[in-house]
C-alpha positions in Angstrom: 14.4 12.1 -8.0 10.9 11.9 -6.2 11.0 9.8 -3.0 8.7 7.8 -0.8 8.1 7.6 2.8 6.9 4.9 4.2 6.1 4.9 8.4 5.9 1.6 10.4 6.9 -1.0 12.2 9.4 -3.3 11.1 9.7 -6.8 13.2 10.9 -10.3 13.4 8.7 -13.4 12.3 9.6 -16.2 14.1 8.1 -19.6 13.3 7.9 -22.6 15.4 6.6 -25.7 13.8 7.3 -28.7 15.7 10.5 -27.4 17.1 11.5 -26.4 14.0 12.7 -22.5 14.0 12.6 -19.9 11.5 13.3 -15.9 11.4 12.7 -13.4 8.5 11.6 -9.7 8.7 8.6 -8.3 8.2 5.7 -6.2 8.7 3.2 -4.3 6.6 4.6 -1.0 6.1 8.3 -2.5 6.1 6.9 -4.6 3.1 5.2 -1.8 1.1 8.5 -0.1 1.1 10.5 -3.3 -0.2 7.5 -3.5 -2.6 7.8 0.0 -4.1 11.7 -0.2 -4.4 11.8 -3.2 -6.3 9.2 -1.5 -8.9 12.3 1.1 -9.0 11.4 4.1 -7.1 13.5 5.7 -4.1 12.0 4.8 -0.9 12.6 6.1 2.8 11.5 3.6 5.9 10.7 5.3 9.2 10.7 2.6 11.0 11.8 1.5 14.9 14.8 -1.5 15.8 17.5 -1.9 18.2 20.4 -2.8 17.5 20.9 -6.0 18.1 21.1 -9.4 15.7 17.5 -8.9 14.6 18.0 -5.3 13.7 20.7 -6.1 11.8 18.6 -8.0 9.9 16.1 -6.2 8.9 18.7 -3.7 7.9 20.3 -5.7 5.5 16.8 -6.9 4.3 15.7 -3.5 3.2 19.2 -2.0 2.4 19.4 -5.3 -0.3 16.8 -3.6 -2.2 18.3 0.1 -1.4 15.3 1.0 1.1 16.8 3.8 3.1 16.1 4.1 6.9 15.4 7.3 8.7 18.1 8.4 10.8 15.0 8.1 13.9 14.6 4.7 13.0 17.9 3.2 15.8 16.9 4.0 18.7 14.7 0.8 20.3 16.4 -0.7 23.1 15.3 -4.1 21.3 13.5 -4.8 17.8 10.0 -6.2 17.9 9.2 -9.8 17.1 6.0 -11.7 16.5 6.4 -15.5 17.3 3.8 -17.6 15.3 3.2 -21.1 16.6 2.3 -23.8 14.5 0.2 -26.7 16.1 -1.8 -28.6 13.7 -1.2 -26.0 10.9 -3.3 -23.5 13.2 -0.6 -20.5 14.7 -0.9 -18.9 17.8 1.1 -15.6 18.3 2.9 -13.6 20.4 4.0 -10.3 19.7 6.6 -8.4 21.4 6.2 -4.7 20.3 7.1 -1.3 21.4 6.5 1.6 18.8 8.1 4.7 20.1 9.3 6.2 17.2 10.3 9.7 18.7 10.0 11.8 14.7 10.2 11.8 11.2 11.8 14.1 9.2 10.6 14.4 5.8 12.9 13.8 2.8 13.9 15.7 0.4 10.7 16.3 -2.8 9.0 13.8 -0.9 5.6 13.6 -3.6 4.0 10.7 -1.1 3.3 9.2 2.5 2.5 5.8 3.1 1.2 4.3 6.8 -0.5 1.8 8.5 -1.4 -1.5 10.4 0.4 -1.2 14.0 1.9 2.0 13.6 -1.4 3.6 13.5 -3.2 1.9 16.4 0.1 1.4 18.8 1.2 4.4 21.5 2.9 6.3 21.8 4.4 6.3 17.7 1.0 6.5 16.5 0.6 10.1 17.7 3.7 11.0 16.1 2.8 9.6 13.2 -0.6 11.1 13.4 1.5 14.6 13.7 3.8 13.7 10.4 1.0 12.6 8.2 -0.9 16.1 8.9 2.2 18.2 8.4 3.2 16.1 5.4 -0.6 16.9 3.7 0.6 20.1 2.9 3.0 18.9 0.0 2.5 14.9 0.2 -0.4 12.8 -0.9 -1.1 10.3 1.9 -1.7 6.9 1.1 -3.3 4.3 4.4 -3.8 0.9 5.3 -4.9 0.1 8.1 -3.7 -3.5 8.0 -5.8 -4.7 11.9 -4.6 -7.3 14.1 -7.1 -7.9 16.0 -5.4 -9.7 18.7 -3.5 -6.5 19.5 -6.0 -3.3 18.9 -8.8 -4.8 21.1 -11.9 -3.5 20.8 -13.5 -2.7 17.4 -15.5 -0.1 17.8 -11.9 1.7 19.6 -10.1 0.7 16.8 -12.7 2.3 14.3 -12.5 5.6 15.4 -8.6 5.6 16.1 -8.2 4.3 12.4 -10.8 6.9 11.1 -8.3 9.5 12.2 -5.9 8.4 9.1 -8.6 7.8 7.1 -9.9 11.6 7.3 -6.0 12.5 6.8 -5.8 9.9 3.9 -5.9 10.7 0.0 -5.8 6.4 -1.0 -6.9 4.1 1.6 -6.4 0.4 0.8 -8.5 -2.0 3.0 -9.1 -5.5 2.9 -12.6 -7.0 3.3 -11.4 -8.8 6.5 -10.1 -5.2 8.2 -13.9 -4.0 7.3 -15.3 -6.7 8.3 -13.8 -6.8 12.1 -13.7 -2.8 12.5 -17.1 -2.8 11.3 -18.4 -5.6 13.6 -20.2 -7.1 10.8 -21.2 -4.2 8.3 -20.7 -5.0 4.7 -17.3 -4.0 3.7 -18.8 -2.0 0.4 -21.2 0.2 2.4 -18.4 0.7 5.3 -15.8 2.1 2.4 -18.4 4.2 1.1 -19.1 5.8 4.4 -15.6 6.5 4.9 -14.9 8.3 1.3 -17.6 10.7 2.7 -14.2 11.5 5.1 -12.2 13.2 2.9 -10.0 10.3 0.6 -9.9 10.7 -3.0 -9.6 6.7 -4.1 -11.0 4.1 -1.9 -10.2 0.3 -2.4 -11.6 -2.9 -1.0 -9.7 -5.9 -1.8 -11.0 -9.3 -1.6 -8.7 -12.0 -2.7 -10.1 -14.0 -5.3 -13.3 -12.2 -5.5 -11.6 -9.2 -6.8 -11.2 -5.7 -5.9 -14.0 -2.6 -5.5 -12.4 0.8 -6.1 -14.5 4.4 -5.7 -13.2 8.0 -5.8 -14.3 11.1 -4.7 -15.9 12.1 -8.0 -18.4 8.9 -8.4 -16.5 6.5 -10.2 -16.5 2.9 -8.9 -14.9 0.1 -10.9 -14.7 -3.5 -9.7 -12.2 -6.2 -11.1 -12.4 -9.9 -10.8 -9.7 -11.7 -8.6 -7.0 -12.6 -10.7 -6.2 -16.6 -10.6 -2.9 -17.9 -9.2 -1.1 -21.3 -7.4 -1.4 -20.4 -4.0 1.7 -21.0 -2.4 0.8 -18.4 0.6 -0.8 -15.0 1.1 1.8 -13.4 3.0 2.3 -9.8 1.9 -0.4 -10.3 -0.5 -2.1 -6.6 0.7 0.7 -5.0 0.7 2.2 -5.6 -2.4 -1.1 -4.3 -3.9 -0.7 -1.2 -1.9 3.1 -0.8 -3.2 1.6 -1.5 -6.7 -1.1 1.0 -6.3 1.1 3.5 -5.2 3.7 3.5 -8.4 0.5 3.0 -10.6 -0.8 6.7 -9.8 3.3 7.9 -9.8 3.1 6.7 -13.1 0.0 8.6 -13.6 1.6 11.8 -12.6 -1.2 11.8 -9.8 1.1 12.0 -6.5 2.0 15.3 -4.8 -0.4 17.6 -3.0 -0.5 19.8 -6.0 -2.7 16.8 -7.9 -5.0 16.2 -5.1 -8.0 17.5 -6.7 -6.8 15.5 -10.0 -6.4 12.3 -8.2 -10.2 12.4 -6.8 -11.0 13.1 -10.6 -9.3 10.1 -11.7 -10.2 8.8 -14.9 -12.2 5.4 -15.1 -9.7 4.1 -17.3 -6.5 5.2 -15.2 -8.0 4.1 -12.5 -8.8 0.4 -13.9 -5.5 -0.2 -15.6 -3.7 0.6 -11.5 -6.6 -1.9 -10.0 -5.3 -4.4 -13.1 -2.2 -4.3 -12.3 -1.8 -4.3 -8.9 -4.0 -7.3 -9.1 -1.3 -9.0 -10.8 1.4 -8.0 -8.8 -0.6 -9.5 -5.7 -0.8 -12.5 -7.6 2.8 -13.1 -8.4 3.9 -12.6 -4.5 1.0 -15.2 -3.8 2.7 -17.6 -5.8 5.7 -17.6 -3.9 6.8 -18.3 -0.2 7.1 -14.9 2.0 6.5 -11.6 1.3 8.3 -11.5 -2.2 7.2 -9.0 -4.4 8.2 -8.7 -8.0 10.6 -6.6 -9.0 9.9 -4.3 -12.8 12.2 -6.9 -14.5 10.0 -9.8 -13.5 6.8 -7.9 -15.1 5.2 -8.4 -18.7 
């Protein structure tokens, strides 16, 4: 069977609220992995913990949903955390990081590679990373969100140009109107993803929470889609179940592989819609729940 890679960090959230601890994985690329599984296809995580209790953890979390995790993916002296605390309802973070994932090996008919957020803008993994995602072109499509914290990546106009780097490597980039909005110090998100299809992706999208979603490929098409309406119980892992969703929308398609790269920037309007749609929904279901939960097929109409 066809199998995804997914490359990223994997961490530990832990909450404070008034004294009041809590811990449960996460991280972008960690959840667009958990996301793609649950919608039934195989998934490989290269990823970077320790082994200690918090490893274990986030072993067990993606091994519960039969993520596998690269054999490079051990070898952290410790696994990263981000501490949120909450004063008033605002959060203040601290993140403990290290990305210094050494490889990746590619799996076996491997049809697409998915990276983003920290392990793109973090040394020394990102130049590895950097390194896999060109190699993996050759027989991969390549599928990017950039995901920014702000608080860890500095300077925007750095950022830009290290996260243009994936972009020009990139067949799908995903990006939010926030990311846009920081990276471009103000520009409007629309006219920013425009620019950067002139770097080479096939299928740009902007999402924009409840005002909907642009998408634009490499032949001319742009379609946008209204926000679908949900009870907001939190936006956690919001983005990147869209991104998981987007991704098995175009497997369906028969759209993923190098060999279909030309097709995929030829995407039909309708196709392309009917993904959007979709993934739309699929962001609105984990929405509706606490954490980064994303449906599984069973759960879909």
């Amino acid at each position: 069977m066809s199998t995804a890679l997914v490359i990223g960090e994997s961490l530990i959230d832990v909450v404070n609220d008034a004294g009041r601890v809590s811990e449960h994985p996460g991280g972008s690329p960690m959840n667009v992995a958990v996301g793609l599984a649950r919608l039934g296809r195989e998934v490989e995580l290269a990823t970077w913990i320790g082994p200690d209790s918090h490893g274990q953890s986030i072993e067990a979390h993606v091994g519960a949903d039969n993520v596998r995790l690269s054999r490079s993916s051990r070898g952290a002296d410790r696994t990263s955390t981000a501490t949120a605390t909450l004063t008033g309802g605002q959060a203040s973070y601290d993140f403990d990081l290290e990305w210094a994932l050494p490889s990746v090996q590619m799996p076996d008919d491997c049809v697409v590679v998915h990276t983003g957020s920290l392990a793109c803008g973090i040394a020394p993994g990102r130049q590895v990373v950097a390194e896999t995602v060109a190699t993996a072109r050759g027989s991969a499509t390549i599928t990017f969100d950039p995901n920014c914290r702000p608080s860890l990546l500095g300077d925007p106009s750095t950022a830009r140009h290290d996260v243009e780097q994936f972009v020009r490597l990139a067949d799908v980039v995903k990006a939010s109107d926030e990311d846009l909005a920081w990276l471009g110090e103000g520009s409007d998100p629309v006219e920013m993803l425009t620019e950067w299809m002139g770097l080479g992706p096939k299928i740009g999208i902007l999402t924009m929470g409840e005002h909907g979603v642009v998408a634009m490929t490499a032949s001319g098409v742009e379609i946008r889609i209204p926000g679908e309406r949900a009870d907001v119980v939190d936006t956690v892992g919001a983005g990147d179940s869209f991104m998981s969703a987007t991704i098995d929308g175009l497997w369906t398609a028969g759209l993923l592989g190098a060999e279909h790269r030309v097709d995929l920037g030829r995407i039909e309007a309708r196709i392309l819609r009917q993904v959007m749609q979709r993934a739309a929904h699929i962001a609105a279901i984990t929405v509706s729940r606490a954490g980064a939960n994303p449906p599984r097929s069973s759960e879909l109409v």
